[in-house]
BAFIKE-21053 format. One record per residue (C-alpha): residue number from 1; residue in one letter; x, y, z. Coordinates in Angstrom, 1 decimal, m for minus. Layout:
BEGIN
NUM, a, X, Y, Z
...
***
This chain:
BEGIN
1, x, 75.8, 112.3, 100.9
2, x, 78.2, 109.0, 100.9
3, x, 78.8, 108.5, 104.6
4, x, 82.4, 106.9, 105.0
5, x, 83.7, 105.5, 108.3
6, x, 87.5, 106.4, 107.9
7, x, 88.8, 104.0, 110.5
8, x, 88.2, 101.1, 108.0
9, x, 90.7, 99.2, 106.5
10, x, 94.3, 101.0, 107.3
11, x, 92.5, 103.8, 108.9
12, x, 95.4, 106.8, 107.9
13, x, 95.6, 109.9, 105.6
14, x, 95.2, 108.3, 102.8
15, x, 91.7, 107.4, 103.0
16, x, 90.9, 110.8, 103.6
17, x, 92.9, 112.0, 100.5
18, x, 91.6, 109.0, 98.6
19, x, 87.8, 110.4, 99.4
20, x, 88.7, 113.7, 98.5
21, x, 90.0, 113.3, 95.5
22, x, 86.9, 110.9, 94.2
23, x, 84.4, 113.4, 95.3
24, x, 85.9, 115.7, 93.5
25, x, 86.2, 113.9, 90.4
26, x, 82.4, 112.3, 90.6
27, x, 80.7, 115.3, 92.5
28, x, 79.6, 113.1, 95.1
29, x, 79.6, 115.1, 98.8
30, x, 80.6, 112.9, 101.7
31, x, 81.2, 112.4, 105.2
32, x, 84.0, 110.9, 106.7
33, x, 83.9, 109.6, 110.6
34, x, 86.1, 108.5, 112.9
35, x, 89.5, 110.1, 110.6
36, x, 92.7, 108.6, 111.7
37, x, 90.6, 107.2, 114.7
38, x, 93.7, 104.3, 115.4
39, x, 96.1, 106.6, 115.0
40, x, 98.0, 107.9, 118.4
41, x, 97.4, 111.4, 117.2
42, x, 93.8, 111.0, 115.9
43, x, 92.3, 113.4, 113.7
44, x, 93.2, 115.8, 110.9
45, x, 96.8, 117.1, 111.5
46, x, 98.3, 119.9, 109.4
47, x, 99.5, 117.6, 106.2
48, x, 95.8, 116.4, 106.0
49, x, 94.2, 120.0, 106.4
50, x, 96.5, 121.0, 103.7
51, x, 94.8, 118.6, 101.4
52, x, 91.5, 119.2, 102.1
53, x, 92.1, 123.0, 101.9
54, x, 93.9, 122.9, 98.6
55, x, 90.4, 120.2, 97.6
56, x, 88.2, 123.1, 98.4
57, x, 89.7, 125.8, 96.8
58, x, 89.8, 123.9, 93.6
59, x, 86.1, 123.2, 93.7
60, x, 84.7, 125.8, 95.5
61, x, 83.8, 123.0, 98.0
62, x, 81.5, 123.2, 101.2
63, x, 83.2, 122.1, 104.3
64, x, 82.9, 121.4, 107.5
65, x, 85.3, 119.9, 110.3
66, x, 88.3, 120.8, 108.6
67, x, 89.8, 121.8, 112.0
68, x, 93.4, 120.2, 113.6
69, x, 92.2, 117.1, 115.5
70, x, 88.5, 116.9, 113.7
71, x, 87.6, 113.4, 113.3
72, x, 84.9, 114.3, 111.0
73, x, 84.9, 115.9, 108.0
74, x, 81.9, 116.9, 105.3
75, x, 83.0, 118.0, 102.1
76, x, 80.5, 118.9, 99.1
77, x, 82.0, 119.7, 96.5
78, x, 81.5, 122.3, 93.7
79, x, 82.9, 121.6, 89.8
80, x, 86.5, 121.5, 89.8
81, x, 88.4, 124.7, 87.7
82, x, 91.7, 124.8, 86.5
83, x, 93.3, 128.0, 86.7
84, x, 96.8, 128.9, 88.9
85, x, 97.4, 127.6, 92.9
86, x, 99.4, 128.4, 95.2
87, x, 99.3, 125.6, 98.2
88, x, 101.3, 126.1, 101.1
89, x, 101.5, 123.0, 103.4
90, x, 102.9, 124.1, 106.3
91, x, 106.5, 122.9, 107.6
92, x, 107.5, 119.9, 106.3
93, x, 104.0, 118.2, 104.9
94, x, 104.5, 116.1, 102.0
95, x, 103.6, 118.1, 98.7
96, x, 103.9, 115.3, 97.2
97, x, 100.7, 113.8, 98.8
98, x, 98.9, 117.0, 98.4
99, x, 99.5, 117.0, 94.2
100, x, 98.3, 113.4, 93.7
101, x, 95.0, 114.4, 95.7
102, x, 94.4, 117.0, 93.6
103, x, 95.8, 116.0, 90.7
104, x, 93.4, 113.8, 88.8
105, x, 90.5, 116.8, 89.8
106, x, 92.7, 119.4, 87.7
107, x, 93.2, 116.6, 85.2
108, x, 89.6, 116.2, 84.1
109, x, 89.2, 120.1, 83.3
110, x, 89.1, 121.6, 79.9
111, x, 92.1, 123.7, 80.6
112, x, 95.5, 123.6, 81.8
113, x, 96.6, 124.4, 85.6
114, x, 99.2, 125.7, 87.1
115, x, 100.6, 124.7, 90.9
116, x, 103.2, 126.3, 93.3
117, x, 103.9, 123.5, 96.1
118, x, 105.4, 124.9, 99.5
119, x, 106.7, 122.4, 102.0
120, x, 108.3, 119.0, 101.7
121, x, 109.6, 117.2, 99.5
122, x, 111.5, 114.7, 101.0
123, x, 109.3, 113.0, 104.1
124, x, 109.2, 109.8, 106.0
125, x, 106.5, 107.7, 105.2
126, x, 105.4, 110.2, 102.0
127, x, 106.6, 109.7, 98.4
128, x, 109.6, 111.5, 97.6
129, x, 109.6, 114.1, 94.8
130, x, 112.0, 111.5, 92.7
131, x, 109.1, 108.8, 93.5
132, x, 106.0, 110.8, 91.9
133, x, 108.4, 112.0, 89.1
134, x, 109.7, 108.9, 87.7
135, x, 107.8, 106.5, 88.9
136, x, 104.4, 107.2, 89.4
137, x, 104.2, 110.0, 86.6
138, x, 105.9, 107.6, 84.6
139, x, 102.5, 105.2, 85.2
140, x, 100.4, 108.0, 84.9
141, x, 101.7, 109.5, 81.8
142, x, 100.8, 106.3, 80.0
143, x, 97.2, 106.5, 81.3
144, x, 96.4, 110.1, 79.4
145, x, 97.5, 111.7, 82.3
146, x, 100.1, 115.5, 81.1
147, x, 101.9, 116.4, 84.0
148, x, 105.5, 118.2, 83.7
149, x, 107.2, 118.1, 87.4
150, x, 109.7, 120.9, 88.8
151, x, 111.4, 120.6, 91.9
152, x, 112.4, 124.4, 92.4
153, x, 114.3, 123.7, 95.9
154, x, 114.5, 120.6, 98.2
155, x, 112.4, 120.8, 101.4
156, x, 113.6, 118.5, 104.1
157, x, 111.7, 116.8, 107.5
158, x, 111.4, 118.7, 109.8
159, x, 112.4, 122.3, 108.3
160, x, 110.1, 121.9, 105.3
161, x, 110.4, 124.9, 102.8
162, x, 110.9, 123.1, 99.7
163, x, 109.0, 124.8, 96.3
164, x, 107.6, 121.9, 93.6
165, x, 106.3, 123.5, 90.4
166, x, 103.5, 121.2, 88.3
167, x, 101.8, 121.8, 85.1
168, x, 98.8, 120.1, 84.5
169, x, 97.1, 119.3, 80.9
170, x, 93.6, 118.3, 80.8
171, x, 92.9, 114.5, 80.7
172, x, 93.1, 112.5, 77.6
173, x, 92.2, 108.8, 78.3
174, x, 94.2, 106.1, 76.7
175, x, 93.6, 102.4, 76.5
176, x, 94.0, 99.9, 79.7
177, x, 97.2, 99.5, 81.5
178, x, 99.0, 96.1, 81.1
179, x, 102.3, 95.9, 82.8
180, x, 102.4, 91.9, 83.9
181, x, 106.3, 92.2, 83.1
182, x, 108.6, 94.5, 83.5
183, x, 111.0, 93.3, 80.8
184, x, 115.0, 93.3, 81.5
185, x, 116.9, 95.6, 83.7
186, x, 118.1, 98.4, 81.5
187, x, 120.3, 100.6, 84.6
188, x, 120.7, 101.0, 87.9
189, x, 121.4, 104.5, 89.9
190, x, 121.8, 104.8, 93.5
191, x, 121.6, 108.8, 94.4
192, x, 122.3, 110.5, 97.5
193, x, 120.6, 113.8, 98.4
194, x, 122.6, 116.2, 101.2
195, x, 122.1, 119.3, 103.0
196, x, 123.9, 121.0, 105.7
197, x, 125.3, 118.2, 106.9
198, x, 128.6, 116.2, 107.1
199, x, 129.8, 114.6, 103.7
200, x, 130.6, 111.4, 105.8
201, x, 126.9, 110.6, 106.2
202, x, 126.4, 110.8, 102.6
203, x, 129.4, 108.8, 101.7
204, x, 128.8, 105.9, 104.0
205, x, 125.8, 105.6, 102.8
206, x, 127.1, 105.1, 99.3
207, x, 129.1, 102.5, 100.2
208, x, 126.1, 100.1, 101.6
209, x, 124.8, 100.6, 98.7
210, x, 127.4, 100.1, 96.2
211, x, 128.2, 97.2, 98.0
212, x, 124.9, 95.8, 98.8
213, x, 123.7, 96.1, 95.4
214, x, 126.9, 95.5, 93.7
215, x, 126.7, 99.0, 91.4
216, x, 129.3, 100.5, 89.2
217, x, 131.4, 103.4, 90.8
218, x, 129.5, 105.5, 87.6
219, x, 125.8, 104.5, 89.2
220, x, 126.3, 106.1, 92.5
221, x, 126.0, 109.6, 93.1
222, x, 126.0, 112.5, 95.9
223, x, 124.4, 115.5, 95.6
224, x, 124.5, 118.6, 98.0
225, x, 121.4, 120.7, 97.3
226, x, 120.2, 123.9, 98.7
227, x, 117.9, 123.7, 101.4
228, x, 116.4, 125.6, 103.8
229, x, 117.8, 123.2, 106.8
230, x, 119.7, 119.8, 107.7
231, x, 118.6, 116.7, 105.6
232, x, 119.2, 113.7, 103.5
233, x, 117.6, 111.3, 101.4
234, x, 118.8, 107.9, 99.9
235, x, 117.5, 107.1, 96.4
236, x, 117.8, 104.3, 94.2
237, x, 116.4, 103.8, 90.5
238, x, 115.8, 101.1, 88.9
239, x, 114.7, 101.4, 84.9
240, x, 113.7, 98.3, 83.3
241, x, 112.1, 97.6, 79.5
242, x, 108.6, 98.9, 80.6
243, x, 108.3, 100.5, 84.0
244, x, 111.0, 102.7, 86.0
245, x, 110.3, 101.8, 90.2
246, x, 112.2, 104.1, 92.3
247, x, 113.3, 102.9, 96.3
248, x, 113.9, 105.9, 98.7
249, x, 115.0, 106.5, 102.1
250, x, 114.9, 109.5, 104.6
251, x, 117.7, 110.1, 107.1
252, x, 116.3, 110.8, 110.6
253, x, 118.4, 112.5, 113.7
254, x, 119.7, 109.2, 115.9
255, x, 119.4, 106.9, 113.4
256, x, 122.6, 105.5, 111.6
257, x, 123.7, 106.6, 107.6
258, x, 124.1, 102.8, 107.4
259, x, 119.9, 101.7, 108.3
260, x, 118.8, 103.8, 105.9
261, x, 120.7, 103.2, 103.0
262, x, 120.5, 99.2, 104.2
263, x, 116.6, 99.1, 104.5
264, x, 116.6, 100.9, 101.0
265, x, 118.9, 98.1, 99.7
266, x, 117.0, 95.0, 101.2
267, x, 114.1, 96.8, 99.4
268, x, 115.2, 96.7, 96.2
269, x, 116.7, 93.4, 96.3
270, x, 113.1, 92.0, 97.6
271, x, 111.5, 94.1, 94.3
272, x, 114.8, 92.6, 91.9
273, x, 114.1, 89.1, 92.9
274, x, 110.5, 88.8, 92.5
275, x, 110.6, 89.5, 89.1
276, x, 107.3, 91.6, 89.8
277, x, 106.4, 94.9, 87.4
278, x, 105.5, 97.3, 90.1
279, x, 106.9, 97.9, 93.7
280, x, 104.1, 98.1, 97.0
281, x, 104.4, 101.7, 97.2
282, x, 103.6, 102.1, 94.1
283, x, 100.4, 99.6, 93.6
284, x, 99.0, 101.0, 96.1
285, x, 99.2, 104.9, 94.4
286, x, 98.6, 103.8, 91.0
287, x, 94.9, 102.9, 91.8
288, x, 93.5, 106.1, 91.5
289, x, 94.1, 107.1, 88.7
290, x, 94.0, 103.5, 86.7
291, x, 90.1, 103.8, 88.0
292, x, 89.5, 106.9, 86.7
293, x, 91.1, 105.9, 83.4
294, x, 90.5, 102.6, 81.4
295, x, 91.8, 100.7, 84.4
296, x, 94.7, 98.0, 83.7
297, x, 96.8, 95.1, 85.3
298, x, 99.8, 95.0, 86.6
299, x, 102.3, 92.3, 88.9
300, x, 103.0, 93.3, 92.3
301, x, 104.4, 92.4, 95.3
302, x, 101.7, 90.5, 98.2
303, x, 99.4, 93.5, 98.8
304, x, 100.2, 95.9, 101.6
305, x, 96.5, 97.3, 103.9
306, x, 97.1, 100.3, 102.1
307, x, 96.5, 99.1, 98.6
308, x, 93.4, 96.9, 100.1
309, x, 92.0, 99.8, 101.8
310, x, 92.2, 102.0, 98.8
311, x, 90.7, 99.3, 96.3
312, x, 87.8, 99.0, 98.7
313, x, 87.4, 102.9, 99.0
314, x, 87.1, 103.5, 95.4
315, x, 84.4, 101.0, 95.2
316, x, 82.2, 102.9, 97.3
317, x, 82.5, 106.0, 94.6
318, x, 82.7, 104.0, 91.2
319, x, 81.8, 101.2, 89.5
320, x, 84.6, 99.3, 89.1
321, x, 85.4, 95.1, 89.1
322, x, 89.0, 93.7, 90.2
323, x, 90.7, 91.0, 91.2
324, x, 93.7, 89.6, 93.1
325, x, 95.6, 86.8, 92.5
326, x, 98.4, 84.8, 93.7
327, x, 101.0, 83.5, 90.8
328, x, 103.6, 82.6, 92.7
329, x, 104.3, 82.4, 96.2
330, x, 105.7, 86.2, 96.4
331, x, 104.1, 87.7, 93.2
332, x, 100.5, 88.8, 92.9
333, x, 98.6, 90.1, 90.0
334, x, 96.0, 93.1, 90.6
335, x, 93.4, 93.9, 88.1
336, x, 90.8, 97.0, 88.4
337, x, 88.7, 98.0, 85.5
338, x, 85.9, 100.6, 85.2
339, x, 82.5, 98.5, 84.8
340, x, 81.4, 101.7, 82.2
341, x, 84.5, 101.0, 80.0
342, x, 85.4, 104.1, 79.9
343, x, 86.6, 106.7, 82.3
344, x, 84.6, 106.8, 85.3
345, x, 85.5, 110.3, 86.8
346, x, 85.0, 112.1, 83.2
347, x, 81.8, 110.3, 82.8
348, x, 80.1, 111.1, 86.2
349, x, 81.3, 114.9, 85.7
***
């Protein structure tokens, strides 16, 4: 039993989906203490539970704690099958967060899965379904990693309702990531998500970024999608030579079309400039699965607590060496290799 004190680091969610998704992969049972112990509603909420419960079916896992507002939680889990799920979140809790917890599980069984996602798609402080699609699957894919992505309807905070459909193929390790440059800009495409709200909202948030980025009438778009309530969602792409990085934004009640579309713009300016391969958001959610690959390199932004916390969780579960180092004031490098060489999950299962 690896006994984990979750208030380390960060202290959020994702060192309980982190922890999840390594025990599954190593079969190593844990305990987790103090969950979310900082946070001003400690605990397990629904998003989390989701997780765990989706964890559990998968491996025929053991739990206990997995109750709204548990700051505890033991998990032991059983060997991860592949076979067809059905996971419903609950309201608007990120599906997005739920597939990349279970995701490298599913991965590193002998045959393909199949997942229904129910709930949201488009959340504040969660990856967007654009994010994990062209950005993070597009790192994943080059680590061995077969995932085909279909968002079947759009599932707004706080209505939720949104349907994600994911195919998984079983694991087939490839050699070490090395993504130090992220070659020329290639295109630029600023996008606009709406639903069942005024066109205005979407359309002045357009303009910030058009202007703010200086992009092409042709590179901005709105879309009105079907929804089951009120939302909107400010996404910008940016495809260079070896690595696609994708900058969103969520539109809340009270809070001008012009902040979010303006924080998304300062965002991607900050990634533009640097010159660095690989945005915060995404260093931070790449680390899972380059440990349970062949591990890799890659230029970043200076490291959020997020991606520290997660480096330092996944030492607890596997062998693995890295390092962090400053190249320039603004640009980091981040290095994590498996100590065995190969793939640690498929090894230890």
């Amino acid at each position: 039993m690896l006994e984990i004190d979750a208030s380390m680091g960060e202290g959020g969610g994702q060192i309980v989906r982190t922890c999840l998704s390594l025990s599954m992969c190593t079969g190593t049972p844990i305990r987790l203490r103090n969950v979310r112990a900082r946070r001003q509603n400690p605990g397990l909420r629904a998003q989390h539970l989701a997780a765990v419960r989706a964890s559990a079916a998968i491996c025929a896992a053991q739990v206990e704690g997995d109750d709204t507002g548990s700051m505890e939680l033991t998990f032991r889990p059983g060997k991860p099958r592949s076979g067809r799920y059905e996971i419903d979140v609950g309201t608007a809790g990120s599906t997005m967060l739920v597939l990349q917890t279970i995701l490298p599980a599913l991965a590193l069984c002998d045959e393909p899965s199949e997942l229904v996602l129910r709930g949201g798609t488009h959340n504040p402080l969660a990856p967007t379904f654009e994010f994990v699609r062209d950005a993070w699957l597009g790192l994943v894919t080059r680590l061995g990693y077969r995932v085909h992505l279909e968002l079947e309807r759009h599932g707004f905070y706080p209505k939720g309702g949104g349907i994600v459909r994911a195919s998984i193929e079983p694991f087939r390790p490839t050699g070490a990531l090395d993504l130090m440059d992220r070659g020329p800009i290639r295109r630029r495409v600023a996008a606009v998500l709406i639903s069942q709200l005024p066109d205005h909202i979407a359309l002045r948030e357009v303009n910030v970024l058009r202007e703010s980025l200086k992009l092409p009438d042709d590179a901005c778009f709105v879309e009105h999608v079907d929804a089951s309530g009120p939302g909107n969602a400010v996404s910008v792409r940016i495809e260079s030579e070896h690595v696609t990085a994708v900058f969103d934004g969520i539109g809340m009640r009270g809070v001008p079309a012009e902040t979010v579309a303006g924080a998304v713009a300062d965002e991607v300016r900050q990634y533009v400039d640097s010159n660095v391969a690989v945005d915060r958001y995404l260093a931070d959610q790449i680390l899972l699965p380059l440990a349970l690959g062949a591990g890799g390199r890659f230029s970043t932004l200076p490291l959020s607590s997020h991606t520290r916390t997660n480096v330092d969780v996944i030492r607890k579960f596997l062998p693995v060496d890295h390092e962090v180092r400053e190249l320039a004031p603004g640009r980091w490098s981040l290095s994590l290799r498996p100590l065995s060489g190969r793939a640690s999950g498929a090894s230890r299962r």
